[in-house]
N, C-alpha and C positions, 0 to 999 in steps of 0.2 A: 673160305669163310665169308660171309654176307659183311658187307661195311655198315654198321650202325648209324643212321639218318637223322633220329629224334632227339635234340640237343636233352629236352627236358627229363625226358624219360632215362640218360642218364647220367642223371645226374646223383644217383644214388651212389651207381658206381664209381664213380670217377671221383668226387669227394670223400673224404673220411668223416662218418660221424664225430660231431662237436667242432671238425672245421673252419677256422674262417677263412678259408680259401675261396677265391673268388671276391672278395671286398676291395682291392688291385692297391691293396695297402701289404704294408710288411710290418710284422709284427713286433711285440712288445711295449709294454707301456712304462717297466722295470727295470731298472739294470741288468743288464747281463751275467747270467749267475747267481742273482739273487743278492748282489753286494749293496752295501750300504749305499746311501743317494750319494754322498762327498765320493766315495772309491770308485762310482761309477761314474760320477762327471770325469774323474781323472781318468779314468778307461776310456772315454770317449776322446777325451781330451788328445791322449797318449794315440790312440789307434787311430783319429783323423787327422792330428797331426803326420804321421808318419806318410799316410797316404798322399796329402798335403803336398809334405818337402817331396814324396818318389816322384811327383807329378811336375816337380817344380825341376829336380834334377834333371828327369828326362826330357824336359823340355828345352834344357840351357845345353842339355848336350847335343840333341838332336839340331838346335839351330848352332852351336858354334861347329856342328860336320856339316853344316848346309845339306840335312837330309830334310824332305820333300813329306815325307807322310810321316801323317799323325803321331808322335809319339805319346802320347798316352794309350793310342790302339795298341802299339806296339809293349807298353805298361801292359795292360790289359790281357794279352796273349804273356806274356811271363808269369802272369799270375796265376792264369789260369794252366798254366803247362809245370807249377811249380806245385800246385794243387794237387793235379791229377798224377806226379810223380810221389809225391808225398802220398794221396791213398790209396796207391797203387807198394808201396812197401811198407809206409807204417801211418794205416788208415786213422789213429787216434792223433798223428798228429796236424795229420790233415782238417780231422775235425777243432784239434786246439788250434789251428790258425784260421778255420773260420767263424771262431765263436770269440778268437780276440779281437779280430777284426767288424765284428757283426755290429757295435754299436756306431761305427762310423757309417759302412753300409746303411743302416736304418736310418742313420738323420739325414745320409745323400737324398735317399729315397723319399723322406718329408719335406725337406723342402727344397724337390729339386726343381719345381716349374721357376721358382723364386733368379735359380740361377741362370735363365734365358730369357727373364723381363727386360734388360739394359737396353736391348738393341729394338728394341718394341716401345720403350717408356721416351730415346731419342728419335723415334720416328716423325716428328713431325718436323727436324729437322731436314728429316734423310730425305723426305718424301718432296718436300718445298718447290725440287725446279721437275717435278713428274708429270708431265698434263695429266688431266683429266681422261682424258679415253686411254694412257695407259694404264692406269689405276685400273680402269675397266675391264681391261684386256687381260692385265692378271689375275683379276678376277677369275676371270672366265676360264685360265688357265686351270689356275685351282679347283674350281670344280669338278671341269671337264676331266683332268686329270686323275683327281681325286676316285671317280666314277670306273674311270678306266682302269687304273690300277687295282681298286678293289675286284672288278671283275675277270683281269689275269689272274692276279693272287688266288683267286676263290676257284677260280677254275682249274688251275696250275693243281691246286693241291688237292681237288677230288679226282680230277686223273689221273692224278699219281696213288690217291689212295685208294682206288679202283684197281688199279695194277700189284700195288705189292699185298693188296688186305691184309695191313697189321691190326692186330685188334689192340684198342684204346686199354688202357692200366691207370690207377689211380698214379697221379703224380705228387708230389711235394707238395704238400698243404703252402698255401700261400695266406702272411695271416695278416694281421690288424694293426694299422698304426694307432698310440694314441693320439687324439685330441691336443688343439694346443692346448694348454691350462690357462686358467686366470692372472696366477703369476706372470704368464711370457706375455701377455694382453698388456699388465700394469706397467713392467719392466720395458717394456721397448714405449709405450704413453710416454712415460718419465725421461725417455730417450730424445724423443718426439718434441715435448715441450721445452725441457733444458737445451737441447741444443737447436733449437727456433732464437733463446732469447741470443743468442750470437750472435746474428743479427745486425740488434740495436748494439751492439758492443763495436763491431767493426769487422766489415767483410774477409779479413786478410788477420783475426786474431790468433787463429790457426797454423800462421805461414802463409800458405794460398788462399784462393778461393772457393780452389776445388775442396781444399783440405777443409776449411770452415764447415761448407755447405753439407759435407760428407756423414755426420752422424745423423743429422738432420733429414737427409732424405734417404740416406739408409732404414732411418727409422719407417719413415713414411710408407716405403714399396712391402717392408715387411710389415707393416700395421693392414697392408692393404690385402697383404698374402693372406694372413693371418683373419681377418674379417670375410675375404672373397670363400674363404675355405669352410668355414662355417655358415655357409648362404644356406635354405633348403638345396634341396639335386635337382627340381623342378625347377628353381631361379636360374641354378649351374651351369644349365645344359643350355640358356641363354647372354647370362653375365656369371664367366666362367673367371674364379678364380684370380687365374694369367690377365685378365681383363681387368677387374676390379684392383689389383697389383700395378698396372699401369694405371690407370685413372690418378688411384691415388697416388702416383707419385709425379704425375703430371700438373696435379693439383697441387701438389703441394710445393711443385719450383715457379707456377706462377704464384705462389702467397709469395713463397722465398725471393723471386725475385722483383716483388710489386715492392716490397719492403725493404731490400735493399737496395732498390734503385737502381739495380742490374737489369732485369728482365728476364721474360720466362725462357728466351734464346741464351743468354747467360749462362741459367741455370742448369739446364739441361745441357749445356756445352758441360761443366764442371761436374755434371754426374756421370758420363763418360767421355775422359779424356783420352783414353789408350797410348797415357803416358806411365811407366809404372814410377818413375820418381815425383809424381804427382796424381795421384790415382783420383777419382772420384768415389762415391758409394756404386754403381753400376761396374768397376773394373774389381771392385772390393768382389760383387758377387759373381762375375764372372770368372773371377779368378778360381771359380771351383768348376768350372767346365772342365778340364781333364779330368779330375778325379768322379767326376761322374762316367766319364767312360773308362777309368780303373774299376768303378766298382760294379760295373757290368759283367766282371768276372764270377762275383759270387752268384748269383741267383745263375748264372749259365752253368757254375760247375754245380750247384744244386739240383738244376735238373739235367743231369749228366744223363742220368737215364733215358730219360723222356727221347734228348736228343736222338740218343745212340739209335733206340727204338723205332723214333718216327725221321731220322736222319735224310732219307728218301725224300719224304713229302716236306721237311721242311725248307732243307736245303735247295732243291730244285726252285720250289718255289720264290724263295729269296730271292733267287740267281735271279731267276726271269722276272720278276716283278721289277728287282731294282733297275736291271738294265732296264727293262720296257719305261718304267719310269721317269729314268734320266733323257732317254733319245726320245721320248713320246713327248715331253716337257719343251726337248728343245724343235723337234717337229713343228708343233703347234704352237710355238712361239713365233716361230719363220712363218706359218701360213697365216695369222692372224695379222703379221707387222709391226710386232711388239720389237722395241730396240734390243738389239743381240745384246749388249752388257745386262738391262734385265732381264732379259730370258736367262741371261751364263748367271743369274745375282736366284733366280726361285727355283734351279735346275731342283736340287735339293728337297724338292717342296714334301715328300712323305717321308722326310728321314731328320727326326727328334733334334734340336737345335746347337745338342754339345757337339754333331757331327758333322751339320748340317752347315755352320759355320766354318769348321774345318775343312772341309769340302770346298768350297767356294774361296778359302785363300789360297788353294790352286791354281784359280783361274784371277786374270789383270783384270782390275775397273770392277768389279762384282760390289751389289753396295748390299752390306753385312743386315744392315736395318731393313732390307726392303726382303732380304734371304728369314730375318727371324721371322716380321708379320706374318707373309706365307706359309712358310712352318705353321703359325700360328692359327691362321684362316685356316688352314686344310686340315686341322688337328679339330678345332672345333664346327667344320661342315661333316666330317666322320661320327662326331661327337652327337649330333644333331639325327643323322641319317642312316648312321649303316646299317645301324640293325634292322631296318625296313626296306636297307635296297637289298639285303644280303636274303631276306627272306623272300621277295619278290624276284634273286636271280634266283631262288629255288638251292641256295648253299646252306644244308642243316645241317653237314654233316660238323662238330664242336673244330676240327684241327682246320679246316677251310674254316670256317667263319674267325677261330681267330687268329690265325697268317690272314686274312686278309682283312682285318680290320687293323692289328698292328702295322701291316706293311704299307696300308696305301694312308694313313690317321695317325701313325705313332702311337704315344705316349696316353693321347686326347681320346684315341680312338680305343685305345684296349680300355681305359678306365670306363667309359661307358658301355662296352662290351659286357667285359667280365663283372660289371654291379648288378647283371641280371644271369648274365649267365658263366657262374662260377668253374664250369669246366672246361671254360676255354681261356681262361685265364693264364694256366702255363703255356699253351700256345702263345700266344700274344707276346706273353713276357720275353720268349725266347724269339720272336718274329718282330720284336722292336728292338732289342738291339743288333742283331743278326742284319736285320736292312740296312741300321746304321753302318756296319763294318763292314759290311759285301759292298755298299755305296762307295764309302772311304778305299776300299780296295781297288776298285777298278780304277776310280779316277785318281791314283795315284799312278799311272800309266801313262807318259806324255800322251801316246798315240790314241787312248780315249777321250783327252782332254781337248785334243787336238780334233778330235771328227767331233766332239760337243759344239764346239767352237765355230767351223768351218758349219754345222749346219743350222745353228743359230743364227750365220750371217747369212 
């Protein structure tokens, strides 16, 4: 059977009438079930909590046996292997644990760039003893990178889909997040201004410093998330959200610390400390990085099908992009002259930052902040370009353009992807975390760690 070429053309098929699949939002604007707004804050409440503490548990476990990989991947795969046993004998109840769990899923999903600003908002620390022409040099990484990996990925997966010709099927509607509301706008203002007047009270009313400063520029990154997100998509695709999220909270620890007489190095010291008996507001919202890669479980067992179906073409291609990836990154770090600790700090650079961060505390000396940027750069050069290099390598066919806009752009790159083109959205979705775990998986390996390493020097 012929392999389908013309993204647009189907697009009839592939979507379900009335659809918002393809928006790279997940839906609901309601409670879950239709319950009252009080029973449904508590459903939320109840179901992110849980997630919360599993993330919290496996993590105090996993470090007090001194194991090595990720455990929240390791969350992640129980979930989804407690799923699949569950609709595999008693499929209704499969389905009541993913509809109790759904409202925590949805708000990971809303705001989840919010939980990978921290290491981006202290960057101007992290960056301070970096010359000049290394800065440059990562640059050059990220693109070149960026370029390359797209065009394995794209290629990877029309050879493969050349080979097996499965024919495309409508996948799982993918739907609509709501909008913030006006309420979350006034409610974190009120947050914003009440705890600025702290302040003139006394740096340390709180306890600490960090403690004081904490509501206050909590307030600020989410007032920025919250503003960057409602930009037009035409502004977007230039001051992207994650951008506008830093700015303002950059801005707003030089007010904090003009005016408390600290400074804006202070400040930004105090909003991530990576002390947890003294946390800042930046360990506040990282603190939900695992549980974003717990809840990479649901939209994977949702499209369980998809997977099963296209298993061949996605699988392969993960495999070989990520590898190509990681050793192509550390390649061309060694030939350019870029120092081996930042080359072993951006190895990571097309793989979404809850994992991308976990990856790199594998490796000694790696610096976290200089690992988020690039994530971040290479999220929004995908964001900017792929769909015009993707149609200039001649990749139309929906499963290659989106494995390789998620694999080589993440997060960055499928939302711009799939805002035009809604049928390749379930690719993407399952080609962005899939890079993240196949990443996480091999370099959990001394002996890949070890040839990363060895050819970065």
């Amino acid at each position: 059977m012929a392999l389908p070429t013309d993204s647009a053309a189907l697009r009839h098929r592939l979507v379900p009438p009335n659809s918002t699949a393809g928006t790279g939002d997940a839906a609901a604007s309601t409670p879950s079930g239709g319950l009252p707004r009080v029973l449904g804050i508590a459903h939320l409440a109840v179901s992110l909590g849980i997630v919360l503490a599993t993330d919290k548990c496996l993590s105090q476990a996993f470090a007090a046996a001194s194991i090595k990989f990720p455990s929240a991947l390791f969350g992640m795969f129980c979930v989804i292997s407690v799923l699949v046993v569950l609709d595999a004998v008693a499929p209704a109840l499969a389905k009541g644990f993913m509809d109790f769990f759904e409202p925590a899923a949805l708000f990971i999903q809303k705001w989840l760039p919010l939980f990978y600003v921290p290491p981006i908002v202290v960057l101007p620390l992290a960056v301070r003893d970096i010359p000049a022409l290394s800065g440059l040099k990562i640059c050059l990484v990220a693109f070149a990178g960026w370029f390359a990996s797209l065009t394995v990925a794209g290629y990877t997966a029309l050879t493969v889909r050349k080979i097996v010709k499965t024919e495309l099927i409508a996948a799982e509607p993918m739907g609509r997040l709501s909008p913030f509301s006006t309420l979350q706008f006034w409610a974190w203002g009120a947050v914003f201004v009440a705890s600025f007047a702290t302040v003139f009270v006394s740096p340390t009313v709180l306890g600490t410093t960090a403690r004081t400063c904490l509501p206050f520029m909590l307030a600020s990154t989410v007032l920025g998330y919250m503003a960057g997100s409602g930009l037009p998509s035409g502004i977007k695709t230039v001051l992207h959200p994650i951008i506008c999220c830093a700015l303002s909270a950059n801005l707003s620890a030089v007010a904090y610390g003009y005016f408390s007489g600290s400074g804006m190095d202070a400040a930004l010291g105090d909003y991530l400390t990576k002390v947890p008996s003294n946390p800042g507001a930046g360990d506040v919202l990282m603190g939900f990085l695992g549980s974003v890669i717990l809840s990479f479980a649901f939209p994977m067992f949702k499209q369980r099908k998809l997977v099963k179906r296209h298993a061949a073409e996605i699988f392969t291609s993960i495999a070989v992009t990520s590898t190509f990836s990681l050793y192509s990154t550390a390649i061309l770090g060694r030939l350019i002259g870029l120092e081996p600790t930042l080359t072993i700090s951006i190895l990571p650079r097309c793989i979404t930052v809850a994992l991308a961060l976990s990856i790199v505390s594998f490796f000694e000396g790696a610096n976290t902040s200089v690992t988020a940027a690039v994530v971040v750069l290479t999220g929004l050069i995908g964001a900017n370009f792929v769909q015009a290099a993707m149609d200039k390598l001649g990749l139309n066919d929906p499963i290659a353009r989106g494995i390789g806009a998620a694999s080589s752009a993440h997060g960055l790159g499928t939302a711009a992807l799939s805002a035009k083109e809604p049928e390749a959205l379930p690719f993407c979705a399952i080609a962005y975390a899939l890079t993240g775990i196949f990443g996480s998986l091999i370099c959990s390996f001394a002996a890949v760690r070890q040839s990363l390493v060895f050819i970065a020097s």
